[in-house]
C-alpha positions as CSV (number, residue, x, y, z in Angstrom):
1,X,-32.9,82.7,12.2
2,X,-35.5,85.0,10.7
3,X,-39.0,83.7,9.6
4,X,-40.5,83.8,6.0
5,X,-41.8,87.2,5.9
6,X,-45.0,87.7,4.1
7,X,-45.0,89.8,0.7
8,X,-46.1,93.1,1.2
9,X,-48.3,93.2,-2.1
10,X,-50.4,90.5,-1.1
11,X,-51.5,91.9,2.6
12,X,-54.0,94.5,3.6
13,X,-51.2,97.0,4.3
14,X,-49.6,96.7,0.8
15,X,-53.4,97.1,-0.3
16,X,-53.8,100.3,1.7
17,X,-49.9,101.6,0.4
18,X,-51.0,100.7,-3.4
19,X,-54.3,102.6,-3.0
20,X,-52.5,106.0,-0.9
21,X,-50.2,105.8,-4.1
22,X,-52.9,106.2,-6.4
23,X,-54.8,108.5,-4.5
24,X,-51.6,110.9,-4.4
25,X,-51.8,110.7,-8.3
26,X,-55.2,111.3,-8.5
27,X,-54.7,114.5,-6.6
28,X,-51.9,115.5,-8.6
29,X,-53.3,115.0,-11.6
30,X,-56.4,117.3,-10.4
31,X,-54.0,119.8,-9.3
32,X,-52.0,120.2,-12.4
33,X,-55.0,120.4,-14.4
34,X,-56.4,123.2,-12.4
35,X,-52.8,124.9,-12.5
36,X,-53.2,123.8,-16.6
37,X,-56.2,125.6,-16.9
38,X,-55.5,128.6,-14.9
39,X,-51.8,129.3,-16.3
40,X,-52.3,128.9,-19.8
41,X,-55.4,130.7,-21.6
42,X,-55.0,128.2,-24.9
43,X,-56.1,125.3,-22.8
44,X,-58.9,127.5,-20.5
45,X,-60.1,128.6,-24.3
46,X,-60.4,124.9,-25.8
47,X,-62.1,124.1,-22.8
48,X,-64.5,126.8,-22.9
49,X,-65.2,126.2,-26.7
50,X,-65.3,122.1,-26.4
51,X,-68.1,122.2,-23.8
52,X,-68.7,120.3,-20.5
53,X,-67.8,116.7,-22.1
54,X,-64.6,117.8,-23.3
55,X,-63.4,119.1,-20.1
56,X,-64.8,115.7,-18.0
57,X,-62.8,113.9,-20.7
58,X,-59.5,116.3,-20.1
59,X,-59.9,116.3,-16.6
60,X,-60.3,112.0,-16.3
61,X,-57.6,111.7,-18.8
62,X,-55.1,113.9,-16.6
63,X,-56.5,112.0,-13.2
64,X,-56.4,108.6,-14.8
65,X,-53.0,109.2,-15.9
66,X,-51.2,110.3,-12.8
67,X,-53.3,107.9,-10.6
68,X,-51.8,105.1,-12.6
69,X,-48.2,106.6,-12.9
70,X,-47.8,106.9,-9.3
71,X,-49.5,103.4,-8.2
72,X,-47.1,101.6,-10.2
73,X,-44.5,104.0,-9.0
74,X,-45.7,103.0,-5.6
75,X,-45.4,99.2,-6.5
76,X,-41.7,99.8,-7.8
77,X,-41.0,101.7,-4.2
78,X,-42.9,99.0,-2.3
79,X,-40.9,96.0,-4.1
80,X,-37.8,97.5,-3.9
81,X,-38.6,98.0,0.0
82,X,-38.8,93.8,0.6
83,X,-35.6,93.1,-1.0
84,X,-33.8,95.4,2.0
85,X,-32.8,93.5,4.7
């Protein structure tokens, strides 16, 4: 007979995976802005001409975004995960 197994969410190791998760995003948000900003001259050129706030507030938007997308990706993935046996 198997034991109650603990939910992963609620230990340090579901911590750990939910924070790797959102660390990938955060780096893939950074990554497609650069690759954004470089590829297409319309966004380099609003950039250029809205100063430095407007490109912190681009850049957070995009790393907010995909930091969020993939942690609750990452909670999906881990949730789905338990239910295997």
């Amino acid at each position: 007979m198997r034991g109650k197994k603990s939910p992963s969410l609620i230990s340090p190791t579901g911590a750990i995976k939910l924070m790797t998760h959102a660390m990938m995003g955060a780096a893939l948000g950074l990554a497609f802005g650069l690759a954004l900003v470089l590829f297409n001259p319309t966004v380099a050129n609003l950039l250029n001409h809205g100063g430095h706030s407007a490109a912190m507030v681009f850049i957070i938007t995009l790393v907010t975004t995909f930091a969020i997308g993939a942690t609750l990706t990452g909670l999906v993935f881990i949730l789905a995960e338990d239910k295997e046996f």
